[in-house]
C-alpha positions in Angstrom: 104.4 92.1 128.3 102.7 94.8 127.0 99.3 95.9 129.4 95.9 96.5 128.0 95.9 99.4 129.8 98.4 101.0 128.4 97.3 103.3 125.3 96.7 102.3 122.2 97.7 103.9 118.6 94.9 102.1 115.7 96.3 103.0 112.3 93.8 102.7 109.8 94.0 102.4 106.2 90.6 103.6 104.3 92.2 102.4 101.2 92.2 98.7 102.0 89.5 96.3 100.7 88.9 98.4 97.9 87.9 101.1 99.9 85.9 99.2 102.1 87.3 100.3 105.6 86.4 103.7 104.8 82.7 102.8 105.0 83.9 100.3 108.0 85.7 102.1 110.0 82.8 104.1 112.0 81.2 100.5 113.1 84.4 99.1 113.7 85.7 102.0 115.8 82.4 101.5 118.3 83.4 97.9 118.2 87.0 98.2 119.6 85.1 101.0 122.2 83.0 98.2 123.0 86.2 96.6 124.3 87.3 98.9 126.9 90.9 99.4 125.1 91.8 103.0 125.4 93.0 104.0 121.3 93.9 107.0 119.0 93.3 106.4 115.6 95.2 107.8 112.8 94.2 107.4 109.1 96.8 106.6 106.7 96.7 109.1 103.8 98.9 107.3 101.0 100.7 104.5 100.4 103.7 103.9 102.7 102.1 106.6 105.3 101.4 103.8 108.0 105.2 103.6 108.2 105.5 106.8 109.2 102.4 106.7 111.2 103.7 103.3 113.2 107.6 104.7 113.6 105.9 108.3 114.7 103.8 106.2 117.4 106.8 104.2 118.6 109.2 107.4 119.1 106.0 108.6 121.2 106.6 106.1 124.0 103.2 103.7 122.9 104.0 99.7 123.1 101.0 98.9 121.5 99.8 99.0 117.8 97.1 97.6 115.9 96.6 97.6 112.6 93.3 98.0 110.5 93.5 97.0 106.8 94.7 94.7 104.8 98.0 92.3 104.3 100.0 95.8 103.2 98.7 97.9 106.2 99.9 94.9 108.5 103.2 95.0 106.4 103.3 99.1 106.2 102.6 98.9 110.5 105.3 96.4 111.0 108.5 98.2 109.1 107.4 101.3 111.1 108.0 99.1 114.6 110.5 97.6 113.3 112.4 100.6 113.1 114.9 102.0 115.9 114.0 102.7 118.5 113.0 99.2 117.8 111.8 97.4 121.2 110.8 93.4 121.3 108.0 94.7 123.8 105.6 96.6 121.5 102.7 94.6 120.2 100.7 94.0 117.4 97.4 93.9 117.0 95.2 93.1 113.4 91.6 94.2 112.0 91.4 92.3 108.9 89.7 94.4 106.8 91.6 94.0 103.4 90.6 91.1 100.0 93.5 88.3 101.4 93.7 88.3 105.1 96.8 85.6 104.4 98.6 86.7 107.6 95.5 85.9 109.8 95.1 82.5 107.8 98.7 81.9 108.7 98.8 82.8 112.3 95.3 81.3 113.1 93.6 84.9 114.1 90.2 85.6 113.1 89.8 87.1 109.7 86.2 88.7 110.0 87.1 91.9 111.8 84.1 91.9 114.7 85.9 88.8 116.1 88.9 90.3 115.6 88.3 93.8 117.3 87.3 91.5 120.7 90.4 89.8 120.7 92.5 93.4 120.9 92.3 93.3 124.4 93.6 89.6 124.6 96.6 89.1 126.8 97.9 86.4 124.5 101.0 87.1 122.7 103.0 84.7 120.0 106.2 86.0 119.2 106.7 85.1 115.4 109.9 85.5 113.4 110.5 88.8 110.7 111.8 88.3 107.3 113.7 91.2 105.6 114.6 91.5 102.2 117.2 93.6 100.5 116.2 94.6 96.9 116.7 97.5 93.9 114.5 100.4 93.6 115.6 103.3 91.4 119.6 102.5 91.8 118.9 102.7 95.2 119.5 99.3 98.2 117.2 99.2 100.2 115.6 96.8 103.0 112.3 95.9 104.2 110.8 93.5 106.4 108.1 91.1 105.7 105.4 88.9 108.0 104.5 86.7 105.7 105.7 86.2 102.6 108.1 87.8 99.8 108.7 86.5 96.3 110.4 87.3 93.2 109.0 86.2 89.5 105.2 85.4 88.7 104.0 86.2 91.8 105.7 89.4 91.6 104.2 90.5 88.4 101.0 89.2 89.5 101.4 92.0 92.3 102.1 94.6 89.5 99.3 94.0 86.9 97.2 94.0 90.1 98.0 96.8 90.8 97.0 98.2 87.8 93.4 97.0 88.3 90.7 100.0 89.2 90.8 100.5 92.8 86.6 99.9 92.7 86.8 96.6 92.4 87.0 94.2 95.7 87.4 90.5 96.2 89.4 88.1 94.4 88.8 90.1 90.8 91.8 91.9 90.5 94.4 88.9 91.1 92.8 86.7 89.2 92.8 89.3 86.4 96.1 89.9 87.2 96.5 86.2 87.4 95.5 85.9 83.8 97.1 88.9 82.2 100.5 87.8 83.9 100.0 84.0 82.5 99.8 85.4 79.2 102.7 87.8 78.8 105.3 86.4 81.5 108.7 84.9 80.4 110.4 82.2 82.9 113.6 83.8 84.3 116.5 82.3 84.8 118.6 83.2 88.5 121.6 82.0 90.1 120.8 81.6 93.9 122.5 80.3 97.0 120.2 79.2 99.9 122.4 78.9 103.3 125.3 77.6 102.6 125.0 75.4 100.1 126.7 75.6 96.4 125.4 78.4 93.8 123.4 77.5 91.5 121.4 78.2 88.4 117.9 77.7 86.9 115.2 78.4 84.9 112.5 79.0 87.0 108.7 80.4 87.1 109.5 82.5 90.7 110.9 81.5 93.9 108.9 82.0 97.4 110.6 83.0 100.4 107.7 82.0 103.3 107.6 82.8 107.1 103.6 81.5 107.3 101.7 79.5 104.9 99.6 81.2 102.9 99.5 83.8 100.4 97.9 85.6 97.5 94.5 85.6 98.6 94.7 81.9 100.2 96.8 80.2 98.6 99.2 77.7 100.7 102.0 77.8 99.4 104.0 76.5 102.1 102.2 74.5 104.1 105.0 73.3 106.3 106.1 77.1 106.9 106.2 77.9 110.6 105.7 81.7 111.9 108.3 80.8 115.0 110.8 78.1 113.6 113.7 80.9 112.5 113.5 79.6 108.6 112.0 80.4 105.6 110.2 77.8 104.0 111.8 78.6 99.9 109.3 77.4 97.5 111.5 77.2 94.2 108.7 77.0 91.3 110.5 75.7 87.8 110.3 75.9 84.4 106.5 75.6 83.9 104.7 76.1 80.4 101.6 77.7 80.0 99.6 74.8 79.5 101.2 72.9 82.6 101.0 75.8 85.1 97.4 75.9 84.1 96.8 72.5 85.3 99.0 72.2 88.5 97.7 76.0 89.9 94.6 75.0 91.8 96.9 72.5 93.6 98.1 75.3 95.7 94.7 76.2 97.0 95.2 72.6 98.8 99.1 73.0 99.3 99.4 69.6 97.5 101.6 71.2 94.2 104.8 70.5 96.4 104.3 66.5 95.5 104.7 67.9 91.4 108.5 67.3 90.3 109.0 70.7 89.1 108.0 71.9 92.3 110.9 72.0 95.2 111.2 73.0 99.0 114.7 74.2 100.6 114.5 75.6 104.4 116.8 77.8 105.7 117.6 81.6 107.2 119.4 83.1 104.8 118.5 83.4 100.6 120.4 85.3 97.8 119.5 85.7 94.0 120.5 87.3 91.4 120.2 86.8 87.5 121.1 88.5 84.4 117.6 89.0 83.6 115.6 92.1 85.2 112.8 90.3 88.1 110.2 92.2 90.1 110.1 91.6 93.8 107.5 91.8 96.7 106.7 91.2 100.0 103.6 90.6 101.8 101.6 91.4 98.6 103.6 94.8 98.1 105.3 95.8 95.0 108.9 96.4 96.0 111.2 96.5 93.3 113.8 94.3 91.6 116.4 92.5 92.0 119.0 90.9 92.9 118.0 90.1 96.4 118.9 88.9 99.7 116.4 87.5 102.3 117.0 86.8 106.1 115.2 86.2 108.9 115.1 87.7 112.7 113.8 85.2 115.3 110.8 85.9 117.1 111.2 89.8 116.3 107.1 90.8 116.9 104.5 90.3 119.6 101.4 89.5 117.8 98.2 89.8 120.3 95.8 86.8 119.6 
């Protein structure tokens, strides 16, 4: 087990919470002072920097990391631990500073970041489970691992016209703009997927959800059976909604009850592949990726999450 006295590397994203943490970080650096935990901080400088900064900090020797952002600096800090010299030892602290916090809701941590700065020096640990994803990008394979949640479909294209949004806007705003824009111009797409073992097969489907924890896209719980430990992904296999009928089964999710609708349906297992003749965008943990086709695994209890 990783000591508290052991130093620790804080990798903060300014960017997160719509720039936010930039204003946030001088109170919350006094705040984690306040603890006693003995930090250097490094501020990430683009997108994908915390990978480097994380993987930089592990090849240093340091077992302990925490994160201060949102879902993607959790997600960026992760792949850069994961990475060899990759050691089951090195832990992983969060400072929820970003619009979803959905890995917080799903592990039960605090989401408001002056509780979660005095938990850093907690001794508690829960080992939870790491999904990785092989997707496309450029002509290129390539992998990354995922705490949460990945997806391919809607969700994914949700991702990307958020993305578009002006960075000055906070909240909820940009995904439900995204939300909307994506309801209006998206096209079902029809895969052919294996899950396990079990037989190929082919649909027409809104997206497909590949969950470790519950929640995702600003609160939404989409798998509310998922468990962070159990070695599965909970697979959330959304059908061939219309407009009109996604429209009235979406704020179901919010509650985790759209699993009872018949177009709606839940597999389990540790090992995912899809494909289709279509082109689909892919992400993970609220991070554009790429496209596919992909395939989705999981590694058992792979990070030490402080709590």
């Amino acid at each position: 087990m990783t000591s508290m006295k052991e130093r620790a590397t804080v990798i903060v994203n300014p960017a997160a919470g719509a720039n936010r943490t930039h204003r946030r970080w001088p109170g919350i650096k006094r705040l984690i002072e306040r603890t006693g935990l003995s930090f250097d901080s490094r501020l990430t400088e683009e997108r994908g920097h915390a990978i480097e900064l994380a993987r930089t900090a592990v090849n240093d020797g340091c077992r302990y990391l925490v994160a201060v952002g949102g879902d993607g600096t959790v997600h960026e800090v992760a792949n850069g631990l994961l990475q060899p010299p990759y050691s089951d030892k090195i832990a992983l602290g969060i400072v929820c500073t970003g619009t979803g916090s959905d890995l917080s809701r799903s592990v039960g941590t605090p989401r408001h970041y002056a509780q979660a700065c005095s938990v850093l020096t907690s001794t508690g640990r829960r080992a939870i489970d790491v999904g990785l994803i092989d997707y496309q990008k450029g002509g290129q394979s390539l992998r990354r691992y995922f705490l949460n949640a990945a997806g391919i479909g809607f969700d994914a294209a949700v991702v990307e016209a958020t993305e578009r949004m002006p960075k000055y806007f906070g909240g909820t705003i940009p995904y439900l703009v995204g939300l909307a824009r994506s309801m209006l111009s998206y096209r079902n797409k029809t895969v052919d997927f294996e899950i396990g073992g079990g037989a190929p097969e082919r649909a027409k489907v809104l997206g497909m959800v590949m969950a470790n924890g519950g929640y995702f896209g600003g609160g939404m719980f989409i798998a509310p059976e998922a468990r962070l430990d159990d070695g599965l992904l909970d697979v959330v296999i959304v059908g061939d909604f219309g407009k009109l009928e996604l429209a009235k089964v979406f704020p179901r999710i919010y509650k985790g009850t759209h699993l009872r609708y018949p177009k709606v349906r839940l597999e389990r297992d540790s090992l995912v592949r899809i494909a289709s003749p279509q082109r689909f965008l892919v992400h993970a943990d609220g991070e554009l990726l790429g496209e596919g086709p992909v395939s989705l695994g999981i590694l058992p209890h792979a990070i030490q999450l402080v709590v």
